[in-house]
VOKE-506099 format. One record per residue (C-alpha): x, y, z; residue in three letters. Coordinates in pm, whole numbers, plus 32768, in hexadecimal, padded with zeros to 4 digits. Example, Ala and Ser with C-alpha at 12.3 -4.5 7.8 and 13.67 -1.06 7.14 Angstrom:
REM residues 2
84CE7E3E830CAla/85577F9682CASer/
END
This chain:
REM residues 301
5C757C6F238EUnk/5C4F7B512422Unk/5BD27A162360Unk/5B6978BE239DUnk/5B44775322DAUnk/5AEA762C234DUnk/5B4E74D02263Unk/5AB2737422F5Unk/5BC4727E231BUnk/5BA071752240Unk/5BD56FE12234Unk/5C4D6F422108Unk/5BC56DD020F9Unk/5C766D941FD7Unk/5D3E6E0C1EB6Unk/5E066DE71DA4Unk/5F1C6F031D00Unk/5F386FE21BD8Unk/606C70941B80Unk/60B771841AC0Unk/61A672671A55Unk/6083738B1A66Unk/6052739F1BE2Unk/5EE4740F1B8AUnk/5EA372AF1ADCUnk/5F5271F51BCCUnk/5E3A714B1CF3Unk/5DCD70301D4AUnk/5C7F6F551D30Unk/5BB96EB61E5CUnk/5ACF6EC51F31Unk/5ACB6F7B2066Unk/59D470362193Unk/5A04719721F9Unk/59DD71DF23ADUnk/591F72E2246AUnk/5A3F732B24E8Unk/5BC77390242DUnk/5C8E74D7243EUnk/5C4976222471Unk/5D04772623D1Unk/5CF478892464Unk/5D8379952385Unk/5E0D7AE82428Unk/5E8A7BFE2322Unk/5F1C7D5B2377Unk/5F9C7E5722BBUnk/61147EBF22F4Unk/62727F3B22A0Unk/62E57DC42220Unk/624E7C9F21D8Unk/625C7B8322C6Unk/618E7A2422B5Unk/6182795823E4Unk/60C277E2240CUnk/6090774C2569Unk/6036762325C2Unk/5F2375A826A1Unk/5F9F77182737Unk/612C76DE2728Unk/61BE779B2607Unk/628576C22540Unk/63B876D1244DUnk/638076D822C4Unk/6425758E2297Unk/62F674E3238BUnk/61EF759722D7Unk/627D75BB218AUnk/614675A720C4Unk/605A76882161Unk/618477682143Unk/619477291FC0Unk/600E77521FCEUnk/603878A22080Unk/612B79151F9DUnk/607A78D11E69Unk/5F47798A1ED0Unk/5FB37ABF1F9BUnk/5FE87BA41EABUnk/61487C0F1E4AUnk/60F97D971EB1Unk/609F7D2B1FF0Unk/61527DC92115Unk/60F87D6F2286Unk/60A77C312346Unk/600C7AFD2311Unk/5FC479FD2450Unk/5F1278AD23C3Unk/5ED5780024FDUnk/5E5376A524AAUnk/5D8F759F25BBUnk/5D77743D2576Unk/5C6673272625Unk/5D4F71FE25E8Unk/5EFC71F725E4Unk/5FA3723B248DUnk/6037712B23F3Unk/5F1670392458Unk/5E4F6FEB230BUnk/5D457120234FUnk/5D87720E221CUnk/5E39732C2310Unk/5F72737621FFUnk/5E2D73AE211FUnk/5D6B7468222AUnk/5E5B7560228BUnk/5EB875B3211CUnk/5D4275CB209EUnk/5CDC769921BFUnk/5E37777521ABUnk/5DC3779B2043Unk/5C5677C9206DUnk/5C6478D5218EUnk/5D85799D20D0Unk/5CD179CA1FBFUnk/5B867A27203BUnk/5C5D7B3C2125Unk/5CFB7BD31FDAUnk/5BE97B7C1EEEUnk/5CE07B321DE9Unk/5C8D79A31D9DUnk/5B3078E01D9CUnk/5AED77C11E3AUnk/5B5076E71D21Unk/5C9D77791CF3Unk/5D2577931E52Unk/5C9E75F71E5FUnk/5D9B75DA1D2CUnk/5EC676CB1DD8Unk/5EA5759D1F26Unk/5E6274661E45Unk/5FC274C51D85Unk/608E750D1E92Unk/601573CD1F73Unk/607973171E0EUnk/61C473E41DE5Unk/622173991F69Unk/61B9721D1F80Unk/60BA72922081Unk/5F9471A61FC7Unk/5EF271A41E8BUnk/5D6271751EB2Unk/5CFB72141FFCUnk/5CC173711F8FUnk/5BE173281E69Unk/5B2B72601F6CUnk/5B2873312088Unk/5A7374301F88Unk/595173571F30Unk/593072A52083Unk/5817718620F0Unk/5895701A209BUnk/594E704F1F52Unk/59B96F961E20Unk/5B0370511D79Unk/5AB06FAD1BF1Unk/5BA670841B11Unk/5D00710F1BC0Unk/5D56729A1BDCUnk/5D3373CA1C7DUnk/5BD874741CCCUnk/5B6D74CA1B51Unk/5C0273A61AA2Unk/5BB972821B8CUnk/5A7C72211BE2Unk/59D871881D15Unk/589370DD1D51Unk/57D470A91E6FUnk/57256F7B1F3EUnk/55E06FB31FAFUnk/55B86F302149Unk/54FE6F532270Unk/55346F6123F3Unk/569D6F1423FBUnk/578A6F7424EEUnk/59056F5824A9Unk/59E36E9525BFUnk/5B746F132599Unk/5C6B6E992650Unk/5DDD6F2C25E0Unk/5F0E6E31265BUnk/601C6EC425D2Unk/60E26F6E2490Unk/60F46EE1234EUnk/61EA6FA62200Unk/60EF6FDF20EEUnk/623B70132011Unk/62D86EF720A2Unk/61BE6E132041Unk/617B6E941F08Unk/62FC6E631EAFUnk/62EF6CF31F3CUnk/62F86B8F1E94Unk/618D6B811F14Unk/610E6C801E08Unk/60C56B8B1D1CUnk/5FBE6AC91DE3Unk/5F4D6BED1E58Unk/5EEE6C891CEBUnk/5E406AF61C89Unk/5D816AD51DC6Unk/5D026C511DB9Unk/5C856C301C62Unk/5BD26AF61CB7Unk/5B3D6BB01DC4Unk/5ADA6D0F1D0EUnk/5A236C211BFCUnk/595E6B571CE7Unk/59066CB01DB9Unk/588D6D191C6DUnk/579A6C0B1C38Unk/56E36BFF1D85Unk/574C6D591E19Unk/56B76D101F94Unk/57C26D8520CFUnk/57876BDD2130Unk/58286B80200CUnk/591E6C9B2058Unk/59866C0C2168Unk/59946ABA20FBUnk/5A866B051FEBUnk/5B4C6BF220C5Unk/5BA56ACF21A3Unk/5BFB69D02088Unk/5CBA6AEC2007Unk/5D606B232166Unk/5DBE69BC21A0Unk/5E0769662037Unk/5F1D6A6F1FEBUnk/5FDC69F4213FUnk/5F8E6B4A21DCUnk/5ED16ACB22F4Unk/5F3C69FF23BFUnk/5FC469C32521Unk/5F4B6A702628Unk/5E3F6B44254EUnk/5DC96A0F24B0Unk/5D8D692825F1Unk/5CE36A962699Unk/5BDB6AC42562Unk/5B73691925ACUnk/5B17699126F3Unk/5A546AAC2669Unk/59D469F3256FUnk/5914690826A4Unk/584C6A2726D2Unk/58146ACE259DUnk/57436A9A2467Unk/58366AE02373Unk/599E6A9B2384Unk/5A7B6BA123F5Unk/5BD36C062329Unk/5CFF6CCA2320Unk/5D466E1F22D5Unk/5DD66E6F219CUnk/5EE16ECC21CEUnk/5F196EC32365Unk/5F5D6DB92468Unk/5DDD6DF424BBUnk/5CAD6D3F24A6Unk/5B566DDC2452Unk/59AE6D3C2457Unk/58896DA823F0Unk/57686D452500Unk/562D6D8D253BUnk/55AF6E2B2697Unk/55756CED2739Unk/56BE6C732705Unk/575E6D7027E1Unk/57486D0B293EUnk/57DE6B9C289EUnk/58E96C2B2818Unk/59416D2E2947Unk/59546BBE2A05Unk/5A5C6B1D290BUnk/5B466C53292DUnk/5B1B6C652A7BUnk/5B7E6B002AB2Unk/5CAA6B3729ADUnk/5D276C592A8AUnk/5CE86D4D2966Unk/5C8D6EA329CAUnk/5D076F7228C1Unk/5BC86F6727CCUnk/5AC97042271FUnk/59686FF626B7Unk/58FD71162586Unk/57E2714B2499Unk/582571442348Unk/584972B422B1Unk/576572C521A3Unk/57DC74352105Unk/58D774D62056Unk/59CE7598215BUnk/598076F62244Unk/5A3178042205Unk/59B7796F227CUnk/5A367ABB235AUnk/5A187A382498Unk/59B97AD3259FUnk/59D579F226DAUnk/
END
């Protein structure tokens, strides 16, 4: 059988932390979008003598210790009687490590398509199987529950799918403008000295999202939020004031990623193709925003 999912990447504009010792209460709270475009996961399973679970990459198999959670996600959900072979080949739109939910991707659409090929988890509980392991394996803690809801979303009490919950933003007409720089530790960050502004500035945020839930003010806070904590800045910071020349709202950085990220309207386009160009940048995307919960179906080509 051969099975596929699709999970929108997704762009946190800001965030704050929740531990826990229960990996299914751990998260974090936010605000975020979710992109037209993100990973697909193709699932291929065989019947056979021994079991054997391989995961490529962007169509390079790779090792367990480079894809160690959507191996702990496969594990979990293949069932133990299972003998044969199971290929998870997963495609991503943007380069891992880069702020655009692909740790969460890949493990929610391993987790998604292996369950609908054995029929042995709902949606729900294969969303919980990839929310613990990305907690487990420092891989993030609040793009899965987003990724599941999609739109422009507001994460307002931590947790997996089932215990968290997640609201979303109404908005029209936007487009998304990504631009991914470079690699950023999630688990390095979240280990750092700059935690603690991180958790005060994100609450500040979440609470002022609450009262005038619009993606402008989204994006206002998301820069205050960027600039604020110390996280932008540099390079990414004097890039987004050139944006910002030509956009209606301020752009921001991606959460976390050495990436920036705008919402703008249609007319804004050509403006911004013009800034890039003249910054030598030619490694962009412009998305819609995915307003759905994730695919995930036989596929048949």
């Amino acid at each position: 059988m051969l099975v596929r999912a699709f999970i929108p990447a997704h762009i946190t504009a800001f965030f704050f932390p929740r531990f826990h010792e229960d990996p299914l209460k751990a998260g974090s709270l936010g605000a975020g979008v979710n992109l037209d475009r993100g990973t697909n996961v193709f699932v291929v399973t065989e019947k056979g003598v021994k079991r054997h679970i391989r995961v490529a990459f962007n169509g390079k198999p790779v090792k367990k210790s480079t894809a160690r959670i959507s191996y702990s996600v496969a594990e979990e959900i293949i069932p133990p009687e299972f003998r044969g072979n199971v290929e998870i080949w997963q495609y991503f739109d943007f380069p891992n490590g880069h702020g655009f939910g692909n740790s969460a991707g890949g493990a929610l659409g391993t987790a998604l398509a292996l369950a609908y090929a054995f029929k042995n988890k709902t949606l729900l509980q294969a969303s919980q199987v990839a929310h613990k392991h990305e907690v487990i394996n420092g891989g993030g803690l609040g793009d899965v529950i987003a990724q599941l809801h999609g739109g422009i979303e507001m994460r307002v009490k931590a947790g997996c799918p089932g215990i968290g919950i997640v609201d979303n933003i109404f908005f029209e007409d936007y487009r998304v403008l990504a631009i991914p720089f470079g690699r950023l530790s999630t688990k390095e960050i979240l280990k750092g000295d700059i935690i603690r502004k991180i958790e005060v500035n994100g609450k500040q945020a979440l609470e002022r999202l609450k009262k005038k839930p619009t993606p402008e003010n989204m994006m206002y806070l998301a820069r205050e939020f960027a600039e604020s904590t110390g996280l932008m800045e540099g390079e990414l910071l004097e890039i987004a004031r050139e944006l910002d020349r030509v956009l209606r709202l301020p752009s921001s950085m991606v959460m976390l990623g050495k990436s920036i990220f705008a919402l703008l309207r249609e007319d804004e386009v050509s403006g911004v193709k013009e800034v890039l160009s003249d910054l030598s940048i030619e490694k962009y995307a412009i998305c819609g925003i995915y307003n759905s919960r994730p695919e995930v179906g036989r596929w048949t080509g």
